[in-house]
C-alpha positions as CSV (number, residue, x, y, z in Angstrom):
1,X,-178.9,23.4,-8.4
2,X,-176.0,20.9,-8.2
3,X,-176.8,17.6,-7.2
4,X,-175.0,14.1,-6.4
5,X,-176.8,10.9,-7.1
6,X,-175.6,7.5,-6.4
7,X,-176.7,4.7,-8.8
8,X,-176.7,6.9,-11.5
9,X,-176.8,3.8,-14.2
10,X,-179.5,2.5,-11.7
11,X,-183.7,1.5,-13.3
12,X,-184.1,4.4,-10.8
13,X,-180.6,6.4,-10.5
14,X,-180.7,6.5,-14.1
15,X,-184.4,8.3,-14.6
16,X,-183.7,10.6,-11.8
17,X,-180.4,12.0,-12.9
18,X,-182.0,12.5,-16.1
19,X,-184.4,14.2,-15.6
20,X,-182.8,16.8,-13.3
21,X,-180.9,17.5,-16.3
22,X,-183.7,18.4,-18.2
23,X,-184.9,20.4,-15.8
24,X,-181.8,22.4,-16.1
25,X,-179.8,21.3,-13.2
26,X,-176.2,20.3,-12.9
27,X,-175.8,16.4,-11.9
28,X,-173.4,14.8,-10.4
29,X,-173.5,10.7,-10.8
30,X,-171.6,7.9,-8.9
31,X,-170.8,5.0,-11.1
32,X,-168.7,1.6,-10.6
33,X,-166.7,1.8,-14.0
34,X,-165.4,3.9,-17.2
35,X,-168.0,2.0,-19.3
36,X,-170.8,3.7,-17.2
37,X,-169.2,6.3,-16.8
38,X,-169.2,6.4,-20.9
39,X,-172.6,5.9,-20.6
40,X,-173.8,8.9,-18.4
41,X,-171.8,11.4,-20.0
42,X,-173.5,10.5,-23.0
43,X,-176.6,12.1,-21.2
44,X,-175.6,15.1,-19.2
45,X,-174.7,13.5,-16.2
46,X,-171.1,14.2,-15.0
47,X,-169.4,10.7,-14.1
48,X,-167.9,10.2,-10.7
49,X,-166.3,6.9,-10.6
50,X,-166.2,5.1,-7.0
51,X,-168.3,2.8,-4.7
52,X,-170.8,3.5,-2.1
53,X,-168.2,1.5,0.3
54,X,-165.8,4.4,-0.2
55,X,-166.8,7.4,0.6
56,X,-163.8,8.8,-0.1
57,X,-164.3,8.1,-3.9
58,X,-166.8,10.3,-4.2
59,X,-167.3,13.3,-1.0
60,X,-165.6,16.2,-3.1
61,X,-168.0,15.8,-6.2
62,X,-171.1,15.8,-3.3
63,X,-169.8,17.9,-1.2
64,X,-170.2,20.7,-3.5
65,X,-174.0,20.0,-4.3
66,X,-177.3,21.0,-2.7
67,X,-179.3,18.2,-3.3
68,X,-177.9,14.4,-2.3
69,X,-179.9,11.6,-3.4
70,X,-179.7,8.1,-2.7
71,X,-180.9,5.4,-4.8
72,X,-178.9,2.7,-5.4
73,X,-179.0,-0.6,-3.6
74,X,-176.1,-3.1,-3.5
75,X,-177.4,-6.6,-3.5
76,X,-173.8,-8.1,-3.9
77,X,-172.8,-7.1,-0.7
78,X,-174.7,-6.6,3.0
79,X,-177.2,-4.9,1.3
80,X,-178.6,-2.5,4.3
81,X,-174.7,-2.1,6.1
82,X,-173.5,-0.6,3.0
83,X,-176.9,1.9,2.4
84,X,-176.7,2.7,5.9
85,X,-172.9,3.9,5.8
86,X,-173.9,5.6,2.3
87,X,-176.9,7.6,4.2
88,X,-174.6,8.5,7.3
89,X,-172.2,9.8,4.9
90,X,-174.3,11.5,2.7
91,X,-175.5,13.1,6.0
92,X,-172.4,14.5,6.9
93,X,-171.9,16.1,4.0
94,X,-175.3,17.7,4.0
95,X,-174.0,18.9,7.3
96,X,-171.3,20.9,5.8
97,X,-170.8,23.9,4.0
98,X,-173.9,26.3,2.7
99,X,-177.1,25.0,5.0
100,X,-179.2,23.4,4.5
101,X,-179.0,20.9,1.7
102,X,-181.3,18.4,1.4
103,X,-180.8,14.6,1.5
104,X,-183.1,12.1,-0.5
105,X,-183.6,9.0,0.6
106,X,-185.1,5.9,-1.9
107,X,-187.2,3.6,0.1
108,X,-190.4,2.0,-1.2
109,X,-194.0,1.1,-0.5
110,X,-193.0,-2.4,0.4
111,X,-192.6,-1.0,3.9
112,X,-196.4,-1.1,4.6
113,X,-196.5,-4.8,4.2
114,X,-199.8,-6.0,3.3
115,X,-202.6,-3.4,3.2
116,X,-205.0,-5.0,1.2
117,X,-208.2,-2.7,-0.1
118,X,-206.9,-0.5,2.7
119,X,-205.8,2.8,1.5
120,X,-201.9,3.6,3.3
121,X,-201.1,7.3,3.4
122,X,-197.5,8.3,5.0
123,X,-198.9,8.3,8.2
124,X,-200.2,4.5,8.2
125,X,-198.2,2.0,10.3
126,X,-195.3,0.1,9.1
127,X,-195.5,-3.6,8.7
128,X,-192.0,-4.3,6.7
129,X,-191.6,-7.8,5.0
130,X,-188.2,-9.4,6.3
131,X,-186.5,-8.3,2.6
132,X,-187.0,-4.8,3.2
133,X,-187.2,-4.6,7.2
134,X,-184.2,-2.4,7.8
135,X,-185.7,0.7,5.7
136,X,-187.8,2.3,8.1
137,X,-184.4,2.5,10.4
138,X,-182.8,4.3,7.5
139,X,-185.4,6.5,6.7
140,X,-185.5,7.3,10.1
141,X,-181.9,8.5,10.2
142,X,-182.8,11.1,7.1
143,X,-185.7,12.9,8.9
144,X,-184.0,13.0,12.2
145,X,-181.3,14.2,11.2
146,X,-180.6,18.1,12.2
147,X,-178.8,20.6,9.5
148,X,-180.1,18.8,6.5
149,X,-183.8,18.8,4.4
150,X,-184.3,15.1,4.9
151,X,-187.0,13.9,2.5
152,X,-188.1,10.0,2.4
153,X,-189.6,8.9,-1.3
154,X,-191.5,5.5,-1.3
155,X,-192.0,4.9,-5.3
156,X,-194.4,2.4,-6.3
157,X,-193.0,-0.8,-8.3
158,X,-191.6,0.5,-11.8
159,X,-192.4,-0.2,-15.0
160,X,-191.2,1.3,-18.3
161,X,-188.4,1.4,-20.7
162,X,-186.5,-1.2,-19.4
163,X,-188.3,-2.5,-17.0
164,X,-188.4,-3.5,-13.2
165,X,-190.4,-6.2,-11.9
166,X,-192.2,-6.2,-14.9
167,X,-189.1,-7.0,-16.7
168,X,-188.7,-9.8,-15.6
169,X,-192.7,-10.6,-17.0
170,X,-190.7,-10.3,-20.2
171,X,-188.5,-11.8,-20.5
172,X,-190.3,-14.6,-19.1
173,X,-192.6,-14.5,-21.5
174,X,-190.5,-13.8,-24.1
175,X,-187.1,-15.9,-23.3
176,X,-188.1,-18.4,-20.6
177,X,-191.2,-19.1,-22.7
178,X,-192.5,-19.3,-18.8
179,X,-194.8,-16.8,-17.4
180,X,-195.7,-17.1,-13.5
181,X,-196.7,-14.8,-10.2
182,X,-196.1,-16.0,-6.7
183,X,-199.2,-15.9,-4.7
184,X,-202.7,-16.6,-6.1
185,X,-202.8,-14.0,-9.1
186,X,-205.3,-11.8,-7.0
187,X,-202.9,-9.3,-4.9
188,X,-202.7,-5.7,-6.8
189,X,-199.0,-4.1,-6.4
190,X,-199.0,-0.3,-6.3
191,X,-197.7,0.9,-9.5
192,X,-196.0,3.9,-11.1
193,X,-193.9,4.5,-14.3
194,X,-190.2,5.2,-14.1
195,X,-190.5,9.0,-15.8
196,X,-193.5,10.1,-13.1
197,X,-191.2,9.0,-10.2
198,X,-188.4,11.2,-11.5
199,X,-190.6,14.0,-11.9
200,X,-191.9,13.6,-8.2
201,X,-187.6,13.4,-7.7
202,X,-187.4,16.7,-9.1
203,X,-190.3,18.7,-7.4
204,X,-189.0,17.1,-3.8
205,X,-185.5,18.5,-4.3
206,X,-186.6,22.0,-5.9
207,X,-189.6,21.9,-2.8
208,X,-186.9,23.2,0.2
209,X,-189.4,21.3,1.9
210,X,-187.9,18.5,4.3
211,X,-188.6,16.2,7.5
212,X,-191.0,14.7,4.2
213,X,-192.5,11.2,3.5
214,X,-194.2,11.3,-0.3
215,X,-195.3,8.1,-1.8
216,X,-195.2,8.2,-5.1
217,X,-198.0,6.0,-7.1
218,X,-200.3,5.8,-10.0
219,X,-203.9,5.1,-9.6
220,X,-204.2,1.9,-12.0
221,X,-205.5,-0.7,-9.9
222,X,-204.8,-4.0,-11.9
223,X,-204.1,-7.1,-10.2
224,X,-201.1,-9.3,-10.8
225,X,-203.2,-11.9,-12.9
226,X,-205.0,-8.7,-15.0
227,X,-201.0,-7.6,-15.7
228,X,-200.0,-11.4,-16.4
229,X,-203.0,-11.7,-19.3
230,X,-201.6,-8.5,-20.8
231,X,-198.0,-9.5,-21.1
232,X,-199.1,-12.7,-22.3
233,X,-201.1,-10.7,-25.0
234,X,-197.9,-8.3,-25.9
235,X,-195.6,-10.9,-26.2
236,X,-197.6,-13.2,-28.0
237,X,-197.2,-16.1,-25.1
238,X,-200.1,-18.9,-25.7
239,X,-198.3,-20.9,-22.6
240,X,-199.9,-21.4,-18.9
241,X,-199.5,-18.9,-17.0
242,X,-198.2,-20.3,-13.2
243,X,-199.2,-19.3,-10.3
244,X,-196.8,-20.4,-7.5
245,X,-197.7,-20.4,-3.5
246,X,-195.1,-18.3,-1.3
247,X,-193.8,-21.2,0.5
248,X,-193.3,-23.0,-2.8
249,X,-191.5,-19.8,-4.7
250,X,-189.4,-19.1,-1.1
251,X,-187.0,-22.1,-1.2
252,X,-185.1,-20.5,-4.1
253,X,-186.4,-16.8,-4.1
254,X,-186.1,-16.3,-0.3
255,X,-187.5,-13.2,1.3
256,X,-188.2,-11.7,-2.2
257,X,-191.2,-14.2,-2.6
258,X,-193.1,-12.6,0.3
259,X,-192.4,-9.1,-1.0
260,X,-194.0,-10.4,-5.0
261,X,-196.9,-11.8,-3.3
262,X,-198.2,-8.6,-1.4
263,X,-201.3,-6.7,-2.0
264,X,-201.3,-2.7,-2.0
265,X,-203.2,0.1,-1.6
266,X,-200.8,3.0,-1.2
267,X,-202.0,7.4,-1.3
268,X,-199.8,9.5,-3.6
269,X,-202.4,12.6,-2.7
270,X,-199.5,14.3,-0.1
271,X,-197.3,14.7,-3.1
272,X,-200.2,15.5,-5.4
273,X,-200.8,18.5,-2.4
274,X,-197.2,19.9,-1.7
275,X,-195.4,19.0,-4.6
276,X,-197.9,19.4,-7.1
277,X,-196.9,16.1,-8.8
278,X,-199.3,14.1,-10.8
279,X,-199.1,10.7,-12.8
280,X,-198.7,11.4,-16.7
281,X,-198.9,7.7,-17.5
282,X,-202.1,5.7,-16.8
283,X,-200.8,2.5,-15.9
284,X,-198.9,-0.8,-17.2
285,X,-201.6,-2.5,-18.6
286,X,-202.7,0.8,-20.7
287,X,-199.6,0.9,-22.8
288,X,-198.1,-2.9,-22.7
289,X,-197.4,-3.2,-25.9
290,X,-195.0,0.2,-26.1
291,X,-193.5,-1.1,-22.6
292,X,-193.0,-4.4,-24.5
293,X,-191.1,-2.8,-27.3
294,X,-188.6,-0.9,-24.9
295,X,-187.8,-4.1,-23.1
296,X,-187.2,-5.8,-25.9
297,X,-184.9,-2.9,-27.3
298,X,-183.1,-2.7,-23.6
299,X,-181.9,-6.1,-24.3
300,X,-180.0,-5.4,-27.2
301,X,-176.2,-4.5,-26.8
């Protein structure tokens, strides 16, 4: 297959387009400058140079592919405008030509808000935090829409090689010499490593399946203070570690504090089913130490 991906130099863009490669397909990745551009070529991944605000810097590389995927997020700008102009366009050209192509659309599980012990499948309401409030419109848009395979993936929050979110447990740790969580320590985020969502990428654009929510989760079940001690033990912090009340955390974080402090429970069985995907890695705590180590070499130039 030919696919287009935007973010290609992205935590997610970057595992994705990779992996497609080594699956044997050919990619197609949209990046802001020659130095990433430098970068993905170095892996496989043809370089198309442009911005998400310009479609027309990068329609004839996608128009030509089969598989469209969207997983970049630009926070410099208005962040849902600009990823709802990139998923109209992206429809359009899943519109045209040999039908139907399919269209991937990166959300996340932040959309069920708080579930608590609850277990959230794809079918479970939607209770959005303000940060991420605007998704379910988008995802909407991709499985609506007629002539295309639209296909909603809801990863879990990363961790490996370079890290995510648990990046920045790093290099606090590690630079800062600070290590905190906002909330009480007690919340469990749904998890999954950054190779197992790519794989899950890969099965949902070879599937011809669409009209498709899959989460995409691990089963470790660790809470934020039980992810805290282990970085702490990785790194070799001895400091506190600071536990910091929404409200407190929300006059410089923002929204962002709300989303940190939530507790998930989120079902990954729909993708087990139809796409037979299934977790390699068995969580962050398991392997801190080696996710420690690739941080650490991230950071080097």
């Amino acid at each position: 297959m030919k696919v287009f991906i935007t973010g290609a130099t992205g935590y997610i863009g970057f595992s994705v387009a990779s992996a497609y490669c080594r699956a044997g397909h050919e990619v197609w990745g949209l990046v802001r400058s020659e130095e990433k551009a430098r970068r993905v070529a170095r892996h496989e991944i043809r370089p198309v140079i442009g911005a998400m605000q310009k479609p027309d810097s990068w329609r004839d590389a996608a128009k030509n592919c089969s598989v469209l995927i969207h997983a970049a997020v630009d926070y410099q700008a208005d962040t849902f405008a600009v990823d709802r102009q990139t998923v109209e366009a992206l429809l359009a050209l899943g519109q045209q030509g040999p039908q139907p192509k399919t269209v991937i659309y990166t959300s996340g599980a932040w959309v069920y808000g708080n579930t608590g012990s609850a277990l959230a499948d794809e079918t479970s309401p939607l209770n959005p935090p303000r940060l991420v409030a605007q998704r379910p419109t988008a995802e909407q848009l991709v499985l609506g829409a007629a002539g295309v395979r639209g296909i909603v993936i809801r990863p879990g929050c990363l961790y490996g090689r370079q890290g995510g979110l648990t990046g920045m447990w790093f290099a606090g740790a590690f630079k800062a010499k600070s290590l905190q969580a906002i909330g009480d320590g007690s919340n469990r985020w749904t998890m999954v490593h950054a190779d197992d969502l790519a794989d899950a990428y890969v099965r949902a654009g070879e599937s011809r399946l669409g009209r498709e929510i899959f989460n995409i989760t691990d089963r470790s079940r660790w809470s934020i203070r039980d992810m805290l001690d282990a970085v702490a033990r990785a790194t070799g912090y001895t400091g506190a570690i600071k536990l910091v009340p929404v409200a407190e955390a929300a006059k410089t974080m923002g929204d962002f504090a709300e989303c940190l402090a939530l507790d998930q429970h989120v079902d990954s069985r729909k993708a087990v089913h139809l796409l037979g995907w299934q977790p390699k890695h068995g969580g962050f705590v398991d392997s801190v130490e080696t996710y420690h180590l690739s941080w650490k070499a991230a950071q080097e130039p």
